[in-house]
C-alpha positions as semicolon CSV with decimal commas, in nm:
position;residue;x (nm);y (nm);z (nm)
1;X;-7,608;-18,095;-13,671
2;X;-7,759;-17,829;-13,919
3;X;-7,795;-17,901;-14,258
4;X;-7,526;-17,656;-14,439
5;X;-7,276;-17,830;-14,217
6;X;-7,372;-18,138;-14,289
7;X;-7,426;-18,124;-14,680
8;X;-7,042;-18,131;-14,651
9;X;-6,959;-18,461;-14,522
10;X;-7,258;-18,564;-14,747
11;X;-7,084;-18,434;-15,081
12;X;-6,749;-18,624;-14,938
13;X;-6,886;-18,978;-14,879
14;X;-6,943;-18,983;-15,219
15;X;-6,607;-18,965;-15,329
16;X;-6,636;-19,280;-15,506
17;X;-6,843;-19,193;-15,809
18;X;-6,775;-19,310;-16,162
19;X;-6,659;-18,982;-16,339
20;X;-6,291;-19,006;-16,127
21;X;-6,309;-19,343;-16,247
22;X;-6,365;-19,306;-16,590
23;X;-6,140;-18,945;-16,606
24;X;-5,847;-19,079;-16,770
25;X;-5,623;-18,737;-16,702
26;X;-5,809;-18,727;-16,364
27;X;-5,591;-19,077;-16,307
28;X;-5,289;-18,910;-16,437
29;X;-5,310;-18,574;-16,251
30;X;-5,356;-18,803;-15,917
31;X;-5,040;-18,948;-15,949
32;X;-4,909;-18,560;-15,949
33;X;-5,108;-18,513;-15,650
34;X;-4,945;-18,789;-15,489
35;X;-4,583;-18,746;-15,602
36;X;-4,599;-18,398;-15,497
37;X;-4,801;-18,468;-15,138
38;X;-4,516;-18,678;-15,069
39;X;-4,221;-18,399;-15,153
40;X;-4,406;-18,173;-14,937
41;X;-4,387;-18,477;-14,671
42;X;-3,979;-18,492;-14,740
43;X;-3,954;-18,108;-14,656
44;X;-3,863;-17,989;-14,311
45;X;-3,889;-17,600;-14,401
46;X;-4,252;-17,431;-14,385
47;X;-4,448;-17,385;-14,707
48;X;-4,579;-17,050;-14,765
49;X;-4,909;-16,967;-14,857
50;X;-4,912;-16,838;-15,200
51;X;-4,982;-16,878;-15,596
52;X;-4,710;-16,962;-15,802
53;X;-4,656;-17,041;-16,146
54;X;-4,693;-17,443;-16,198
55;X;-4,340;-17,556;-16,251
56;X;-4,145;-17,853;-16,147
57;X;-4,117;-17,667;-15,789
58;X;-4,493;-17,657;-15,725
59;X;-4,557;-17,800;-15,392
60;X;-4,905;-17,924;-15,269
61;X;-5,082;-17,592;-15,142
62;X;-4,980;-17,507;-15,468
63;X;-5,180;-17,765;-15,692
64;X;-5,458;-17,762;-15,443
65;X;-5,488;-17,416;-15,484
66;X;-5,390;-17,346;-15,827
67;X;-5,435;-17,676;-16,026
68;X;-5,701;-17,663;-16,277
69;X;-5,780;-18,021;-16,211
70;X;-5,813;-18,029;-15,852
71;X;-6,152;-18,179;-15,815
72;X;-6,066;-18,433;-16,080
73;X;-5,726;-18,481;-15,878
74;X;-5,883;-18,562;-15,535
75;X;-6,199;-18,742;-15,676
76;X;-5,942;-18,988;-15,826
77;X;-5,741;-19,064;-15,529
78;X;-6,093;-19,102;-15,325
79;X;-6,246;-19,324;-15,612
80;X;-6,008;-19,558;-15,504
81;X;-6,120;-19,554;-15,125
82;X;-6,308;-19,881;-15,206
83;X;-6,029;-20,063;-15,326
84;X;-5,750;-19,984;-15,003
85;X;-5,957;-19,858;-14,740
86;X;-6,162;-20,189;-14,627
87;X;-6,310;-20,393;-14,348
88;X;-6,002;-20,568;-14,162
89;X;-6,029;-20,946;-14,194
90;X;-6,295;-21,103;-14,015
91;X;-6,180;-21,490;-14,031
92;X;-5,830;-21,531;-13,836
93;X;-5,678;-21,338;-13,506
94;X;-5,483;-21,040;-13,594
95;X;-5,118;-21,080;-13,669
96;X;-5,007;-20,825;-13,369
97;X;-5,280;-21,065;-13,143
98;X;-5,070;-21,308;-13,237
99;X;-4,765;-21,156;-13,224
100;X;-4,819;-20,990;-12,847
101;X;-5,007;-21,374;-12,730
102;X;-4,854;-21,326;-12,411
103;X;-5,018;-20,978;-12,349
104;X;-5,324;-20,961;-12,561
105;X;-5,431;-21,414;-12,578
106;X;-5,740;-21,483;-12,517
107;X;-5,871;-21,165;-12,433
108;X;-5,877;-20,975;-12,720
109;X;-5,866;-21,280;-12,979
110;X;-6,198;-21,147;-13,171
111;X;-6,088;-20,762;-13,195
112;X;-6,014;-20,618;-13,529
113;X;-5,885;-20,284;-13,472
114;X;-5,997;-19,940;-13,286
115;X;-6,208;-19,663;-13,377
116;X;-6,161;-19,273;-13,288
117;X;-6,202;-18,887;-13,419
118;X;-5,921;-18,634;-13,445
119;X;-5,895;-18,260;-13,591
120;X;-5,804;-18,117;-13,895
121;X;-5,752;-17,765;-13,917
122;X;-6,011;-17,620;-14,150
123;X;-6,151;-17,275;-14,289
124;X;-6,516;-17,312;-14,214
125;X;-6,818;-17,203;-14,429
126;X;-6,838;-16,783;-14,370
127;X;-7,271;-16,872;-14,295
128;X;-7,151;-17,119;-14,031
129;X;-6,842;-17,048;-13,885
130;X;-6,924;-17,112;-13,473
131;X;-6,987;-17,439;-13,578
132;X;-6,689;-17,577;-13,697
133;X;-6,513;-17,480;-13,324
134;X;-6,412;-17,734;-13,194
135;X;-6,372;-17,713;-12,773
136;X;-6,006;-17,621;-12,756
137;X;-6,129;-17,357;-12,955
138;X;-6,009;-17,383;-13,299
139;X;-6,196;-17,434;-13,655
140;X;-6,157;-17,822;-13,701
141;X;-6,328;-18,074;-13,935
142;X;-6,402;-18,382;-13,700
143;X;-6,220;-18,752;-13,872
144;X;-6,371;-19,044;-13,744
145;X;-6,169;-19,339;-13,834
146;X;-6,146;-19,701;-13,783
147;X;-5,797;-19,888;-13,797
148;X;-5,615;-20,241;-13,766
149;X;-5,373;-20,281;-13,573
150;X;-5,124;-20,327;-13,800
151;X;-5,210;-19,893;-13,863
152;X;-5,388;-19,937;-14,190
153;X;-5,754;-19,751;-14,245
154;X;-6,026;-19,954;-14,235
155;X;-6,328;-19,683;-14,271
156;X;-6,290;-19,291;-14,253
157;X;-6,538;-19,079;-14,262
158;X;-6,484;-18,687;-14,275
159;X;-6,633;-18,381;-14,338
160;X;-6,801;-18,316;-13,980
161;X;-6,798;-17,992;-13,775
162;X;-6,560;-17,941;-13,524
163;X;-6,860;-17,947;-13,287
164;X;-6,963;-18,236;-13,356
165;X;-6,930;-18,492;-13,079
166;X;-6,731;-18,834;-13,194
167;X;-6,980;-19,080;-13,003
168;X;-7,268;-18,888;-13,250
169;X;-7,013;-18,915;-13,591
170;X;-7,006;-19,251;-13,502
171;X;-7,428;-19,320;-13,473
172;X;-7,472;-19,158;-13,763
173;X;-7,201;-19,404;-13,970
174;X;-7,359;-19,708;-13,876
175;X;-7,695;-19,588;-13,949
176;X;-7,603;-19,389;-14,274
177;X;-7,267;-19,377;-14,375
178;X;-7,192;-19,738;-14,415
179;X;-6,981;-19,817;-14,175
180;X;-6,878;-20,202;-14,173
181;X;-7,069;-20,365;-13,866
182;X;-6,819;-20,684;-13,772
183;X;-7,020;-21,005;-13,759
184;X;-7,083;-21,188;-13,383
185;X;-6,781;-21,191;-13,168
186;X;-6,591;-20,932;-13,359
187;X;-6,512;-20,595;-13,195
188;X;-6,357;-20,307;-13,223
189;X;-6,171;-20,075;-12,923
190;X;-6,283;-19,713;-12,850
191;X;-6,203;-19,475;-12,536
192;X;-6,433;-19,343;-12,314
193;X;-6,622;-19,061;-12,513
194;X;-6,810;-19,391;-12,643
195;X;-7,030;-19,599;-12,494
196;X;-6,958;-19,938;-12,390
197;X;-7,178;-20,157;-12,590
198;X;-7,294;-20,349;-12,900
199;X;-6,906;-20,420;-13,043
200;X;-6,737;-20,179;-12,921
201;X;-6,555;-20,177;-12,560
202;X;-6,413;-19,942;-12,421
203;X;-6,197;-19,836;-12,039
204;X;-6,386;-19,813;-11,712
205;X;-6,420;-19,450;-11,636
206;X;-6,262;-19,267;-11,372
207;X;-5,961;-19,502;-11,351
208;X;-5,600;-19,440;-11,527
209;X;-5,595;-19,456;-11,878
210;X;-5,356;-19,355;-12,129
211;X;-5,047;-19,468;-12,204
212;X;-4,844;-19,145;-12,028
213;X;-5,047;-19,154;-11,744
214;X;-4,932;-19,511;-11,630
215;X;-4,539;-19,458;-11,750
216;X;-4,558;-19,141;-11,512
217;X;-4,647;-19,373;-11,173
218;X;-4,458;-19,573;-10,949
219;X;-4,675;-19,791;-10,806
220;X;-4,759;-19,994;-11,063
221;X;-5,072;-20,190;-11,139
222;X;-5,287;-20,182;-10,832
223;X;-5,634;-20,335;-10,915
224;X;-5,778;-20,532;-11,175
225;X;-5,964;-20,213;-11,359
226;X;-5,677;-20,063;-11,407
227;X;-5,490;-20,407;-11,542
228;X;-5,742;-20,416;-11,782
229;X;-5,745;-19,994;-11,868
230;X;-5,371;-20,058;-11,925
231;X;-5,375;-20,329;-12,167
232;X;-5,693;-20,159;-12,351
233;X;-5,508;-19,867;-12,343
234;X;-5,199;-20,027;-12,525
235;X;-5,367;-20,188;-12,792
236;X;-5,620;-19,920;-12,862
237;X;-5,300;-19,637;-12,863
238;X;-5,303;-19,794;-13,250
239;X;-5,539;-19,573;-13,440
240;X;-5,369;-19,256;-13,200
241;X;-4,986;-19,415;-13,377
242;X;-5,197;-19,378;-13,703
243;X;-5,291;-19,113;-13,710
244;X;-5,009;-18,976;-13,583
245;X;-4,772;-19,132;-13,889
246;X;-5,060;-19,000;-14,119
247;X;-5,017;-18,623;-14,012
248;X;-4,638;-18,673;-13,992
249;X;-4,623;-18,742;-14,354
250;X;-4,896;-18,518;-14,495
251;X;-4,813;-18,222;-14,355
252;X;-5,145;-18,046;-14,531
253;X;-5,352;-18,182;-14,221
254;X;-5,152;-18,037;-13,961
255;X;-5,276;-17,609;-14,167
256;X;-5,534;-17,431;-14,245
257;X;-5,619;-17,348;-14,597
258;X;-5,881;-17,160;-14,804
259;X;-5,988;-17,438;-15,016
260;X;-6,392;-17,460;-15,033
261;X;-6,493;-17,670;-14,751
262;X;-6,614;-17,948;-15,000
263;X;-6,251;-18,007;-15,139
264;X;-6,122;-17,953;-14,768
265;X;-6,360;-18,253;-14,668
266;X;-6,152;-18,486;-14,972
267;X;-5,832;-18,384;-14,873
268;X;-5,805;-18,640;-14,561
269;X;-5,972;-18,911;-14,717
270;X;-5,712;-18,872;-15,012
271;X;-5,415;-18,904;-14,765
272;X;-5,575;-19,173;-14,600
273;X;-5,573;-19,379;-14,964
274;X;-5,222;-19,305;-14,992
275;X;-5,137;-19,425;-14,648
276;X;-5,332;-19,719;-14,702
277;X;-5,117;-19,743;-15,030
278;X;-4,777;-19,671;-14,894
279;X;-4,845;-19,952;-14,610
280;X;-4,931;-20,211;-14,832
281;X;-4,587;-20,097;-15,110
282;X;-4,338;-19,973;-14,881
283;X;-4,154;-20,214;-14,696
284;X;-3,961;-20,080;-14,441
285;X;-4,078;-19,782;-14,407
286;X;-3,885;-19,566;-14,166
287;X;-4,189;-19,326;-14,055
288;X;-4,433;-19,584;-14,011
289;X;-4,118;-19,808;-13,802
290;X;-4,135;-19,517;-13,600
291;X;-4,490;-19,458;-13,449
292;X;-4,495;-19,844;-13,465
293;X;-4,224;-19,816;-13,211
294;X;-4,392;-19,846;-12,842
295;X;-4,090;-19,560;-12,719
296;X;-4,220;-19,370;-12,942
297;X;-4,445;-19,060;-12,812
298;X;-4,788;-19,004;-12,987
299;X;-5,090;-18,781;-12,884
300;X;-5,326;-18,924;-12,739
301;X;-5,662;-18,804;-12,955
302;X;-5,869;-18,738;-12,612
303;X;-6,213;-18,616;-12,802
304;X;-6,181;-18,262;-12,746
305;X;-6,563;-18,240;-12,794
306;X;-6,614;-18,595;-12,532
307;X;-6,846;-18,532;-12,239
308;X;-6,750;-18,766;-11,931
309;X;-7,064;-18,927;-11,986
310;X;-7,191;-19,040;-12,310
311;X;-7,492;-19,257;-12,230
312;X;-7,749;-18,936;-12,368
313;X;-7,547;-18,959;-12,729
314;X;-7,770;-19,294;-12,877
315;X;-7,625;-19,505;-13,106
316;X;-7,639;-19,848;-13,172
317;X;-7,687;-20,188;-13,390
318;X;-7,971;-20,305;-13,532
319;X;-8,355;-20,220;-13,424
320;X;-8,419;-20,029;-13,062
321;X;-8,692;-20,143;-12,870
322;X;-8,626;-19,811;-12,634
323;X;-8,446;-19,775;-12,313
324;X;-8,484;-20,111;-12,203
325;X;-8,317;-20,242;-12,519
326;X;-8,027;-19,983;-12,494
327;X;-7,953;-20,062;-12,120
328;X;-7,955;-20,443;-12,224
329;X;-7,724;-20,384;-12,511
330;X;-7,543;-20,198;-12,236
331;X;-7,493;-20,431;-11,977
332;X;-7,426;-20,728;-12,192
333;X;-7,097;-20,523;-12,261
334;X;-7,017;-20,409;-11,945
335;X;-7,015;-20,805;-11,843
336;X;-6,797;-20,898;-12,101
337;X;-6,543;-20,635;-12,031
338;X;-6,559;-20,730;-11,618
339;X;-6,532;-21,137;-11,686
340;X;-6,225;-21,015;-11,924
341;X;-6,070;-20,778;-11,631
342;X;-6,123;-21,070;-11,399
343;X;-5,919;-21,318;-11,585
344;X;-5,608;-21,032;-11,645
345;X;-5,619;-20,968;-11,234
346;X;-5,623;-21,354;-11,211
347;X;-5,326;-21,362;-11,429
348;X;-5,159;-21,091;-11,289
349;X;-5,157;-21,216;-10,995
350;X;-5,089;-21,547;-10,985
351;X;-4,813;-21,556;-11,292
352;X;-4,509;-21,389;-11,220
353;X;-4,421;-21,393;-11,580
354;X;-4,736;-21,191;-11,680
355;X;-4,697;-20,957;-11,376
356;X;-4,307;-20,865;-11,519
357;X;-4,399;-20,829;-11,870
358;X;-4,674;-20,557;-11,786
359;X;-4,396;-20,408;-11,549
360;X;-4,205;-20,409;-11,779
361;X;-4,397;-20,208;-12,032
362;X;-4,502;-19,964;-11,817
């Protein structure tokens, strides 16, 4: 990654400084920014493009582009990042774990939540343009995100090019961007464009997968990979129903605009805060009862920038000792997840009443 690119996502982790805190009018213009975020949310018909005079109409392109306050604005809503975007909790199973027993117990007792990258449109720096394109071919800021699975944040970080590859976002969080390491036994889900190691796990390659994928076939469940694929696959399709309910109701991540790339780089983690904050206020919420619905359709956020093989992109926890260390770290993982697709075939097999409930969500 070059280093105009990347002084970017450096300007946006640091979102939390004290002058949005102690801005006073910065707190009051953020409620603005939110009330009006969450018109433009309410409003089926496109926005145009344009300056207008700020009125009780104004819509969000509108303050973004035009409010005199707009770094105060977003620095606000981000200063507050620490406060309801935070590390799941570590002490007791997850509520859906819980919830799902009959699907998810043991197995996946000690996860926390899943991890992944997806697009936002973006205007790219004129000096840098090629590398914010992204491999479908469009200027994109890479999101990497971490969520529960009750589709709450639990660590964004954003700002990257579109170029960037998620497996490499995700090295460089742990190792600079503070991204919250679970303690032994805790671990988070990711797809394939990771590697299968340290605490995260993710699907054995080359088998079925996604969600669609399995609905589309006939056949069933036909070995134990692809029992286990399945029920990763449904419980890591969480952070894709997040972000999917977070686009739905900020509609400002779904354009492009020609905001300077540093206040383009807020802009997510600022709806991000607000989802966070609408989760934890809003009961009922129809939106989020939607995604959260398993009928529901989402997109599955394939890495457009994921090689089939990952192993060359290093990251990891804690000191490397070289190769040997990696494969080690490797291979611990890679037992784990066959002992765990063991026990589901097992299961499968031998209890009817497991076999019908995976049938049945298929």
């Amino acid at each position: 990654m070059n280093e105009r690119g990347s002084a970017h996502h450096r300007e946006a982790d640091n979102h939390g400084s004290e002058n949005g805190q102690r801005n006073v009018p910065a707190m009051a213009a953020m409620s603005v920014f939110a009330y009006r975020t969450w018109r433009r949310s309410m409003r089926r018909d496109p926005v145009p493009m344009h300056n207008s005079s700020l009125t009780g109409q104004m819509r969000v392109h509108e303050i973004l582009n035009g409010h005199p306050r707009i770094i105060q604005v977003l620095l606000a809503i981000c200063s507050l990042k620490d406060e309801f975007i935070k590390p799941p909790d570590y002490t007791s199973v997850q509520p859906l774990i819980q919830e799902y027993g009959y699907k998810y117990r043991p197995w996946f007792d000690g996860y926390i939540g899943a991890i992944n990258g997806t697009h936002v449109p973006c205007v790219p720096p004129s000096e840098n343009a090629d590398g914010w394109i992204n491999r479908k071919g469009f200027h994109s800021q890479n999101i990497l995100a971490a969520c529960s699975f009750d589709m709450k944040f639990t660590y964004m970080l954003t700002g990257y090019e579109g170029s960037c590859h998620d497996a490499r976002m995700l090295g460089e969080a742990i190792a600079f961007k503070g991204f919250p390491i679970p303690p032994p036994g805790k671990f988070y889900l990711v797809d394939s464009g990771y590697a299968n190691k340290d605490c995260f796990l993710s699907p054995y390659r080359r088998e079925t997968y996604h969600l669609p994928e399995y609905r589309r076939r006939r056949d069933g469940l036909g070995n134990r990979r692809e029992v286990f694929n399945y029920t990763h696959s449904s419980l890591r399709n969480c952070i894709e129903r997040t972000f999917g309910v977070w686009k739905a109701r900020f509609k400002i991540l779904k354009g492009t605009n020609s905001y300077p790339m540093d206040k383009q780089a807020m802009i997510p983690l600022a709806c991000a805060v607000l989802h966070n904050f609408i989760r934890m206020v809003q009961v009922g919420d129809p939106l989020h009862e939607d995604y959260a619905r398993d009928y529901m359709p989402v997109s599955e956020n394939v890495d457009v920038n994921a090689d089939d093989e990952v192993d060359d992109v290093v990251f990891g926890i804690g000191p490397s000792t070289g190769p040997q260390h990696h494969d080690t770290r490797r291979d611990a993982m890679n037992m784990l997840r066959d002992m765990m697709a063991d026990d589901m075939w097992d299961r499968f097999q031998s209890a009817p009443w497991y076999r019908t409930t995976q049938a049945l969500a298929l």
